[in-house]
C-alpha positions in Angstrom: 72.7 99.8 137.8 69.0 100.9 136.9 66.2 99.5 138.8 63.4 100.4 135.9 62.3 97.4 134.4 63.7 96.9 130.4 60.4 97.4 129.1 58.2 99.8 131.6 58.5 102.8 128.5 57.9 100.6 126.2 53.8 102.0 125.9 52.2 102.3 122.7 52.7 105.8 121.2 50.1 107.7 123.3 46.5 108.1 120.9 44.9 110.2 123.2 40.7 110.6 122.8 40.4 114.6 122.6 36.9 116.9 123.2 36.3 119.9 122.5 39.5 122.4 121.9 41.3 119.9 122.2 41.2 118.7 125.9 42.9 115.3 126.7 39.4 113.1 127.9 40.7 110.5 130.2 39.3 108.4 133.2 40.2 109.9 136.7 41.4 107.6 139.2 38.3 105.7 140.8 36.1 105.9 137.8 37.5 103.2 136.4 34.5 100.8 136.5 32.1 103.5 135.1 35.1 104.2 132.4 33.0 107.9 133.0 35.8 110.1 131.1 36.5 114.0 131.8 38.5 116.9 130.4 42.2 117.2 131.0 43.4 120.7 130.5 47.1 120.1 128.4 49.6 120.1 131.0 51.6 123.1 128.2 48.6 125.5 129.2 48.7 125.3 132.9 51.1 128.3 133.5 49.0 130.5 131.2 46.3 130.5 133.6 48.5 133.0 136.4 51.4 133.6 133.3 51.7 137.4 131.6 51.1 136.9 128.1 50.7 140.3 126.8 53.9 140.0 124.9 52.9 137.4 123.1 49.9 139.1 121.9 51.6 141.8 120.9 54.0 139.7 118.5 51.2 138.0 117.1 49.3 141.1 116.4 52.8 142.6 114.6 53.0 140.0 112.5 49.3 139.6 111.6 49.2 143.4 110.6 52.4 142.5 108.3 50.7 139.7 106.8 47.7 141.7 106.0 49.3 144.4 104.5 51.5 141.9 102.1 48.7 139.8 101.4 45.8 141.6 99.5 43.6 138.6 98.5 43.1 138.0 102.8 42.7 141.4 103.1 39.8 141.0 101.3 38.7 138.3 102.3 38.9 139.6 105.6 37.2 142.9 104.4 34.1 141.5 103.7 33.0 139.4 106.8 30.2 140.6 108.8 32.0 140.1 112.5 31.1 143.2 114.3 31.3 144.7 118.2 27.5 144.3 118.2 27.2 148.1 118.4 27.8 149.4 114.7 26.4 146.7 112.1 25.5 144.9 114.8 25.5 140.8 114.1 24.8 138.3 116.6 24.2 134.6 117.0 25.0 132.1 114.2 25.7 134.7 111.8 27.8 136.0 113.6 29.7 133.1 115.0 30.6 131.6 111.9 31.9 134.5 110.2 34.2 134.5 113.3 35.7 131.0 112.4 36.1 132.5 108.7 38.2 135.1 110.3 39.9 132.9 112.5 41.1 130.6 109.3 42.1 134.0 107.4 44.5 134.7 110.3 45.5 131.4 110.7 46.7 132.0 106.7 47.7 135.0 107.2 50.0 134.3 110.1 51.7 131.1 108.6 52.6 133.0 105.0 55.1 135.4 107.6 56.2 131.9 108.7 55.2 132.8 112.5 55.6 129.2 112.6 58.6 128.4 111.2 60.7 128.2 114.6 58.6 126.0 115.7 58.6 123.8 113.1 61.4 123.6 112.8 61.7 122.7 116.7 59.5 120.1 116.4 62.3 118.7 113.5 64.8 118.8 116.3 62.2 116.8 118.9 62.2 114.3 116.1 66.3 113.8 115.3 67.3 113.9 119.1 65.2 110.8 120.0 66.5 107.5 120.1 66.1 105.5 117.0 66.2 108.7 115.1 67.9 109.0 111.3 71.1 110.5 112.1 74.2 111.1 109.6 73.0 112.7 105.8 69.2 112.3 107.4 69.5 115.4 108.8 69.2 118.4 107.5 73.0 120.4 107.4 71.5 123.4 109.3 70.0 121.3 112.4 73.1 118.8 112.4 75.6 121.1 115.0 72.2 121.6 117.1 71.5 117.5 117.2 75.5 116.4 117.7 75.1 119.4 121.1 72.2 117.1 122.2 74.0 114.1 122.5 77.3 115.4 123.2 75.9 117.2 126.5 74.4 113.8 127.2 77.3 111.9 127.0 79.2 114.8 129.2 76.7 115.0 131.8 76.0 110.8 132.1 72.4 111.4 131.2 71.1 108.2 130.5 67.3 108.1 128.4 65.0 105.4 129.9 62.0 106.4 127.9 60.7 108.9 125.6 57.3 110.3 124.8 56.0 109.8 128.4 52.3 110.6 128.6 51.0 111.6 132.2 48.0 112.5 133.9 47.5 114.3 137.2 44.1 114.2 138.3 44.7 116.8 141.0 45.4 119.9 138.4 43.5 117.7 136.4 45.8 118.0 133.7 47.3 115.7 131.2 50.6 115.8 128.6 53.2 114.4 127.6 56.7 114.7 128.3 60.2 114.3 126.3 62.3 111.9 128.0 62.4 110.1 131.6 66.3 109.8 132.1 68.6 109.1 135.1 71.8 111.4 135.3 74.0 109.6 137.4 76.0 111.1 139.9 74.4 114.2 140.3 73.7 114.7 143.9 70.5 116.8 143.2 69.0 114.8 140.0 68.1 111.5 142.2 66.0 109.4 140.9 63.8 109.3 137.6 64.3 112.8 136.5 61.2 114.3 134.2 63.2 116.1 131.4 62.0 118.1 128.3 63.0 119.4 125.0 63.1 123.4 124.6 63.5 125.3 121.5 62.4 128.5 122.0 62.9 131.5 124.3 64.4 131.0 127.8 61.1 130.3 129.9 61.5 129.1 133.4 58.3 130.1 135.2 56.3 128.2 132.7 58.6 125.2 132.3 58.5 124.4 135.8 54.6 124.6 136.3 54.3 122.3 133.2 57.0 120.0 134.1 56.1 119.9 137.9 52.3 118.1 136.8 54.2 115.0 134.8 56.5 114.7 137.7 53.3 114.4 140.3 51.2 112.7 137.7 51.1 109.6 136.6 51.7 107.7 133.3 49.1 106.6 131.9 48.6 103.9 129.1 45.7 105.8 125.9 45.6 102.0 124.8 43.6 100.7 127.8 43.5 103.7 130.0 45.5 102.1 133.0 47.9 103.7 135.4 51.0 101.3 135.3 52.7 103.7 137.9 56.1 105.1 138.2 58.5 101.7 138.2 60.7 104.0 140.7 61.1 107.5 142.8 60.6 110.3 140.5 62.5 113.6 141.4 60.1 115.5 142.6 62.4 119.0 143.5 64.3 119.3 140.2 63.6 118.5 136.5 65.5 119.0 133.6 65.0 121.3 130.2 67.7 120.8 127.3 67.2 124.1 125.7 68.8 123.8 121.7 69.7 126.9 119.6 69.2 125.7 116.0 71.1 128.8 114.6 73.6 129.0 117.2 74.0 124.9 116.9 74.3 124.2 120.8 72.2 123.0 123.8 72.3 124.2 127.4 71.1 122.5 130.2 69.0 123.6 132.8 68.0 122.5 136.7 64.5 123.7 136.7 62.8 124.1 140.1 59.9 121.8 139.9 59.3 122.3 143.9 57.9 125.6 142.8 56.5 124.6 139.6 53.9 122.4 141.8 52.8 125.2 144.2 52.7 127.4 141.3 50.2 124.4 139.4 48.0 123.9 141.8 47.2 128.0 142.1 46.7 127.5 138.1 44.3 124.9 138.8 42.8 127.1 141.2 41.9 129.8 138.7 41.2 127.9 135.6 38.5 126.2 137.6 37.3 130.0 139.5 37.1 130.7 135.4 33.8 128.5 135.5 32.4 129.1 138.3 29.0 130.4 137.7 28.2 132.0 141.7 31.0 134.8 141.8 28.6 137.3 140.5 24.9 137.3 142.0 22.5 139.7 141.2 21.7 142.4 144.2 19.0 141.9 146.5 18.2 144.8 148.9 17.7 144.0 152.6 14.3 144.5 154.2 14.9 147.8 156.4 14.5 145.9 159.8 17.5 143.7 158.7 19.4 146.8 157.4 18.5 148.7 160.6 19.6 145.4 163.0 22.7 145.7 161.3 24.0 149.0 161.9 25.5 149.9 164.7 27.3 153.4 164.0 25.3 156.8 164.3 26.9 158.0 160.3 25.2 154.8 159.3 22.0 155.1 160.6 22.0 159.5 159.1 22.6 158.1 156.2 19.5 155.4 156.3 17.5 157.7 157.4 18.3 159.7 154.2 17.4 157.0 152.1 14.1 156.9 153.0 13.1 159.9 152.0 10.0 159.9 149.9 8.7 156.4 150.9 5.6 155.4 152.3 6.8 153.5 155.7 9.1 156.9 156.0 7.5 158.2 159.3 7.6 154.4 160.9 11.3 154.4 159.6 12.0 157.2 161.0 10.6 156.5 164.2 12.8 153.2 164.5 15.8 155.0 163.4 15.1 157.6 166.2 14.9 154.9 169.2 17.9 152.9 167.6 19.9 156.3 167.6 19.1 156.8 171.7 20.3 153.6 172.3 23.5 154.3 170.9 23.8 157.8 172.3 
């Protein structure tokens, strides 16, 4: 028998209040009374902070350089802007930052006349006809119907039962926010105890980043956009292992995958870590020579103090320098 209450995922569909790029902007715990809001970093971007992504430039830039040659009009277009490397034609400031967000929509145009996002459209389809409530039957489109019945049908084989869906978190310490697929309970698993955090996958077979994203819902908390309150978790929430159903569209099936979650939080908070070294401001500090009595105090070898007295050659304090150097270089002798 479950022990969540009938109506704990019953939340209004999350409407979450955005700033800039996009950044969830919720209340931490214990600013509740000032209601003082800060950025959430989106809980599907934490594993590119310490997660290769070269690859994924790469295909972008193949099919960018195939739209461009197909399309003549954005080449063009394209053509014509002013963006430079500040060296040849140089361009800077406004000018040059708005003809930036001119390319930026030609790619964007560029990229979706290849269809670069036609897989995941047409993921985002499959999100829609495997949640409860959904249109099933002659709703569905023919070629996504063998992919849906696999959802279910691995469901029903595995006693995975959905307690809620559309589950928004946030975890104040990544200090990210997101939302997840489905909370469900898969009884009789010895390893899947508890309310297991479990998500939709359409794409390629990505483990390192699914269990850093999964991991901060798990050790998050939901969280209610309506009146920004914390309701907690109505039960112990698996904290070692979540779940990804991974559908194949084409293929018309869905595995299932265990996904290490234990990991996935170490891995998290290093994320956090250096998304948050990214704006520090201190790493770099500009060089600020030593006075020569603190630079002679602090050597203590006789090749360091040869090669101060080389360096001040040609100053006007060179004979007193020299003199130190001298009596420092008896005491070590």
């Amino acid at each position: 028998m479950t022990t969540t209450p009938a109506n704990f995922f019953d939340m209004p569909e999350p409407d979450v209040k955005r700033g800039e790029g996009g950044s969830p902007m919720l209340i931490p715990r214990g600013l509740e009374v000032s209601g003082t809001r800060a950025a959430y970093t989106r809980a599907s971007y934490m594993a590119d902070q310490i997660e290769e992504k070269s690859h994924i430039h790469k295909w972008e830039m193949r099919y960018l350089a195939k739209a461009m040659g197909q399309n003549e009009d954005l080449a063009a277009l394209a053509a014509c802007e002013v963006y430079s490397t500040g060296v040849s034609d140089a361009v800077f400031g406004r000018e040059k930052t708005a003809s930036g967000r001119r390319l930026d929509e030609i790619i964007e145009r560029a990229l979706d006349r290849v269809r670069i996002h036609e897989k995941a459209d047409r993921g985002t389809a499959v999100h829609g006809f495997t949640e409860p409530g959904a249109p099933d039957g002659d709703a569905i489109p023919e070629r996504m119907r063998a992919a849906v019945a696999s959802f279910w049908e691995i469901n029903r084989k595995e006693c995975i039962e959905i307690l809620g869906t559309e589950v928004f978190t946030a975890n104040d310490i990544t200090m990210s926010a997101g939302t997840f697929d489905h909370a469900v309970r898969v009884h009789g698993h010895p390893l899947l105890h508890g309310i297991v955090v479990a998500d939709k996958k359409t794409g390629s077979f990505d483990p390192l980043s699914w269990c850093v994203q999964i991991s901060t819902y798990a050790n998050g908390e939901p969280y209610n956009t309506e009146d920004d309150s914390r309701p907690g978790w109505p039960g112990e929430v698996n904290k070692n292992w979540g779940l990804v159903w991974q559908i194949d569209v084409p293929a018309g099936t869905t595995k299932l995958w265990m996904i290490d979650i234990a990991l996935g939080w170490e891995l998290a908070q290093i994320a956090a870590t250096v998304r948050d070294a990214h704006k520090r401001t201190d790493i770099a500090a500009k060089y600020v020579a030593p006075k020569f009595q603190d630079r002679l105090d602090a050597i203590h070898t006789l090749e360091g103090l040869r090669i101060l007295w080389e360096s001040v050659e040609g100053m006007s304090h060179a004979p007193a320098a020299r003199q130190a150097i001298e009596e420092k270089v008896r005491t070590l002798s």
